[in-house]
N, C-alpha and C positions, 0 to 999 in steps of 0.2 A: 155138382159134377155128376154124369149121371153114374152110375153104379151097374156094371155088365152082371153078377151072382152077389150072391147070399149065400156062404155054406153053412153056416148055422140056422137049425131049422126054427128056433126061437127068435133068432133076430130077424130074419126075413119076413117071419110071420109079424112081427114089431113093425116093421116099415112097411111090407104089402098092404097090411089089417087093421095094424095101430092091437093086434093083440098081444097083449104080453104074455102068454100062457109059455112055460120054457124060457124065461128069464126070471133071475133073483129080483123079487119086489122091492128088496130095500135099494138095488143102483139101476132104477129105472130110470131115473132122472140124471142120472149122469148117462147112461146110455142113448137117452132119449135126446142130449146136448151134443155130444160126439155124431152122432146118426145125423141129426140136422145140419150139425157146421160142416161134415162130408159132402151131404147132397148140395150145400149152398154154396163151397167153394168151387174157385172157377180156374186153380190153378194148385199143381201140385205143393209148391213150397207153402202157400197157405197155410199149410198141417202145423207148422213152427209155430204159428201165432195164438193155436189153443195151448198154452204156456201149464195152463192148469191143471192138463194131462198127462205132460210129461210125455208131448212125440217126440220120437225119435227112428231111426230108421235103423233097420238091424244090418248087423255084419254075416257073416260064415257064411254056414248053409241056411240060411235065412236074406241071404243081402237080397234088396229088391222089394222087401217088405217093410212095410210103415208098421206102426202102434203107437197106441194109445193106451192109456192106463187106466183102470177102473177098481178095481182094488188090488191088494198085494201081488194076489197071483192071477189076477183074469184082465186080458188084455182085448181089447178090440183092434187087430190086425187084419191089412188088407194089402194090393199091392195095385203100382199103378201102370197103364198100358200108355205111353209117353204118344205114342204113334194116334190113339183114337181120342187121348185125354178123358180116360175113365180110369173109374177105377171095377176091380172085380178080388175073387176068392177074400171076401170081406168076413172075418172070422171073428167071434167071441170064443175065447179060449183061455186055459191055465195055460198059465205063461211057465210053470213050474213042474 
């Protein structure tokens, strides 16, 4: 799916560059598994099927946004644009 932003300047540079500079070394490989299965799926409910992750889609003032889990507190959230079938504001963040 293609991906409209990157607001995290470490992960964009991750998918632009393939450099990890601005990303934790030790969940590179989890980030680098979530990044992938994003760009390769071809439909929004897909996100369900990375089971390992633990997506799920937020309520409140967050409804509208997906995540993904990568440790305790840093989540890979993003949200998706139903009308163009992308997704965009694709964020690594404390979830806490």
């Amino acid at each position: 799916m293609e991906i409209r932003n990157i607001r995290h300047k470490g992960l964009r540079g991750f998918v632009e560059k393939n450099n990890v500079r601005g990303l934790p070394q030790t969940y590179i490989a989890k980030i680098a598994d979530i990044m992938a299965f994003l760009i390769d799926m071809e439909d929004i409910d897909e996100i369900f099927d990375l089971r390992k992750y633990k997506p799920h889609s937020m309520t409140g003032d967050r409804a509208g946004t997906y995540s993904f889990y990568v440790t305790a507190n840093w989540r890979i959230a993003f949200k998706h644009d139903a009308q163009r079938n992308e997704l965009y504001d694709v964020e690594y963040e404390d979830y806490h």
